[in-house]
N, C-alpha and C positions, 0 to 999 in steps of 0.2 A: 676565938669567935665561936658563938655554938651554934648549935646544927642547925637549928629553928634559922638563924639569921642566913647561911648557907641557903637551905633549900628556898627561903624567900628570895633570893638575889638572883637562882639559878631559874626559878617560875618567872621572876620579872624580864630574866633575860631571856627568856622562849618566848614569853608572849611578846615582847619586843621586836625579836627578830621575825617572828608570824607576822604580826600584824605589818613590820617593813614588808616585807615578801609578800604579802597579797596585797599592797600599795605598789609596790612595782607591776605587778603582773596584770593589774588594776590599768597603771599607766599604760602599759605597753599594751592591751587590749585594747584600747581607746585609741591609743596616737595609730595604730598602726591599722585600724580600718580608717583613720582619717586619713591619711599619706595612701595608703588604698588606694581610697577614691579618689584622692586628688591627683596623686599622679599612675595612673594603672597601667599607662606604657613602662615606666620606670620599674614596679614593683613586684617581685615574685619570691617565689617559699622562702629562699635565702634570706633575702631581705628580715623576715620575721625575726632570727638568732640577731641579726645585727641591731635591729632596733631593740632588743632585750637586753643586750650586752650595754646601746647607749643608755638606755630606762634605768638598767641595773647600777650604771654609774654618778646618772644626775638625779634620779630620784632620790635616794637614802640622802643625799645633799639638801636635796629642797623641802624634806619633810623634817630635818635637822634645823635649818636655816626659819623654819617656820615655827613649828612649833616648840623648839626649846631654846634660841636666838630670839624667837620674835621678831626678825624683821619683814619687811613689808612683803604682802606677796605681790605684789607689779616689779620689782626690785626682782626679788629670786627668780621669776618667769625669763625677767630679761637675761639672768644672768646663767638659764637655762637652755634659754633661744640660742644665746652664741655659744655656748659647751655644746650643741649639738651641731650647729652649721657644717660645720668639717665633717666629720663624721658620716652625717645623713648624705653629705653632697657627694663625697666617695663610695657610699653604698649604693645609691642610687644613680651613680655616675648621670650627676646632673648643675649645672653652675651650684654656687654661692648661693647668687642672690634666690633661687628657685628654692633651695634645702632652706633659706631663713625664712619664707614663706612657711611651706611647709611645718618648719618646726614650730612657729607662732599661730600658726591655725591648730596644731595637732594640740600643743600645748594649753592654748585657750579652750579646747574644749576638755581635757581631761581636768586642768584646773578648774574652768567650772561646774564639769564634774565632782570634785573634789570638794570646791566652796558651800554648794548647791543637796551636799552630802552631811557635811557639818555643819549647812543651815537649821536641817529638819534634826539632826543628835544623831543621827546615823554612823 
């Protein structure tokens, strides 16, 4: 293999993994002043590592699942809503049904954030 082709795979793979990591940190900006606000009895500094760690786990998914899968995004959101449920509702030590709330409002708005980003080429 020569070096030329090397160093092209080792730049595609840094700007890869950038561009994942500030799409996570992205999400997790967004969901986590929305779950904030929504629930602020529930929510304090902890909470923040925890919703990173979920972001960190179903994002890199859902930006895989979209843009090199190509399937639908209403599909991967839902299939993001319940990879979060458990999680959120242990962190937050609050029902089920309250974390799937939660995660469909927080979700909705960073996806369309997201959508609304790739609208304008951004």
């Amino acid at each position: 293999m020569a070096s030329g082709s090397v160093t092209a795979r080792i730049d595609s793979l840094i700007q890869t993994f950038t561009i994942g990591l500030i799409l996570v940190i992205a999400t997790w900006c967004i969901e986590s002043i929305v779950i904030r606000f929504m629930a602020p009895d529930h929510f304090h500094k902890a909470q923040l590592w925890d919703l990173l760690c979920i972001n960190a786990l179903t994002n890199p998914f859902a930006n895989l699942a979209y843009n090199h899968w190509h399937w639908s995004w209403l599909a991967i959101e839902i299939l993001v809503v319940l990879a979060e449920i458990y999680p959120i509702a242990l962190s937050l030590r609050i029902s089920s049904r309250k974390a799937a709330l939660l995660s469909v409002i927080a979700n909705a708005a960073s996806g369309l954030s997201g959508l609304f980003l790739e609208y304008f080429g951004m």
